[in-house]
C-alpha positions in Angstrom: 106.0 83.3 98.7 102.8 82.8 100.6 101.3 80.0 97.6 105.0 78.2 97.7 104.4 77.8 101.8 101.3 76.7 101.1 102.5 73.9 98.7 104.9 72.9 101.2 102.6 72.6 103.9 100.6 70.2 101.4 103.4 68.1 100.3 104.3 67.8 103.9 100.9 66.5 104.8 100.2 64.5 101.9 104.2 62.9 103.2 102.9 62.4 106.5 99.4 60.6 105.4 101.2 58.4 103.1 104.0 57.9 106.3 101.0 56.1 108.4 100.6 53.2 105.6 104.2 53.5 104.8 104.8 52.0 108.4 106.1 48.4 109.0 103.2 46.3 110.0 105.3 45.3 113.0 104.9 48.8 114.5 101.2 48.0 115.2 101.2 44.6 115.5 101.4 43.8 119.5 102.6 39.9 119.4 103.7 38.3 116.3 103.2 34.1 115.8 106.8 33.0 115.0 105.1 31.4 111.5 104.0 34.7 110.5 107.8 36.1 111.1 108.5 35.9 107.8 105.3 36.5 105.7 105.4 39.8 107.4 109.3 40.6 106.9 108.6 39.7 103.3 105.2 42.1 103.2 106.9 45.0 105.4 109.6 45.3 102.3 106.8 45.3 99.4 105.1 47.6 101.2 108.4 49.7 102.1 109.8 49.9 98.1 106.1 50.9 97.6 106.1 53.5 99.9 109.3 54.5 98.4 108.4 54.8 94.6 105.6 57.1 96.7 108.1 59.3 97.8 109.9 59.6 94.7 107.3 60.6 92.7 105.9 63.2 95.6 109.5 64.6 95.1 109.1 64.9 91.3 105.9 66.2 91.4 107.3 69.0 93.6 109.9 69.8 91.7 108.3 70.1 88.6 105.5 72.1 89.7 108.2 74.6 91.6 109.7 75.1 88.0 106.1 75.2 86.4 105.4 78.0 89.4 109.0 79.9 88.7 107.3 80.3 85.0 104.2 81.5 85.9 106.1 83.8 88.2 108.2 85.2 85.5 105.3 85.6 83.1 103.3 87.7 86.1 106.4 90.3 87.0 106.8 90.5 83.0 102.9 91.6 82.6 103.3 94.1 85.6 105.8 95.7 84.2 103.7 96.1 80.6 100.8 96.9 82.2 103.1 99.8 84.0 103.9 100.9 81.2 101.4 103.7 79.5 99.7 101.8 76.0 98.6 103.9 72.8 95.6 104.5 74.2 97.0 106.8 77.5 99.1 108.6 74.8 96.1 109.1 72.8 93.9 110.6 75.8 96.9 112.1 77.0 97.3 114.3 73.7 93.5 114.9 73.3 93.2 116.6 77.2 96.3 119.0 76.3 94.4 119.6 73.1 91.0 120.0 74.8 92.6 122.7 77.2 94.2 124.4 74.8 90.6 124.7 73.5 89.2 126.0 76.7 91.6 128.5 76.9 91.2 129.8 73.1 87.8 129.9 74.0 87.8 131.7 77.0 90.5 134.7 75.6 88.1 134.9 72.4 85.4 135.3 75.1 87.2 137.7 77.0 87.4 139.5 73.4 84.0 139.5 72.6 83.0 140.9 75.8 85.9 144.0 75.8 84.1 144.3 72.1 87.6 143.3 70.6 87.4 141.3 67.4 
């Protein structure tokens, strides 16, 4: 959850850089020359479809890389769960520590034999 914030908050900023030079010229422009009306009408809607194709492939990006992340997701809580699971080798140790106090025990009562002089 935390990384999928994360990648909002950078989509988010990335929209908001790409927001100051997808501005109309005329917001920073202080007097326009009448001449220039139109070369800069012209130029704001260039630069708006641009900013526009920008957009749209920000929004594709995001959604493919939420489906690439809902995969990579999957695949981690599928290897947690296998990796919760005991492997060969636990059953293998497992077997071999009843067996090895099975063996301490033996050896113990034979001790406990040898001692009383019981054979």
């Amino acid at each position: 959850m935390r990384h999928r914030n994360l990648f909002q908050i950078i989509t988010l900023s990335s929209l908001i850089f790409l927001g100051g030079f997808c501005l109309p010229p005329a917001v920073f422009a202080v007097e326009e020359h009448p001449s220039a009306a139109g070369r800069t009408t012209a130029s704001a809607q260039v630069q708006e479809s641009a900013c526009q194709e920008i957009i749209t492939l920000l929004q594709e990006q995001d959604k493919k890389t939420q489906r690439e992340l809902g995969r990579i997701k999957r695949e981690i809580a599928l290897l947690n769960q296998q990796l919760d699971k005991p492997g060969i080798s636990e059953m293998l140790g497992g077997i071999g520590y009843i067996f090895g106090l099975f063996g301490l025990a033996a050896y113990v009562a034979s001790r406990k034999k040898k001692d009383r002089g019981e054979h």
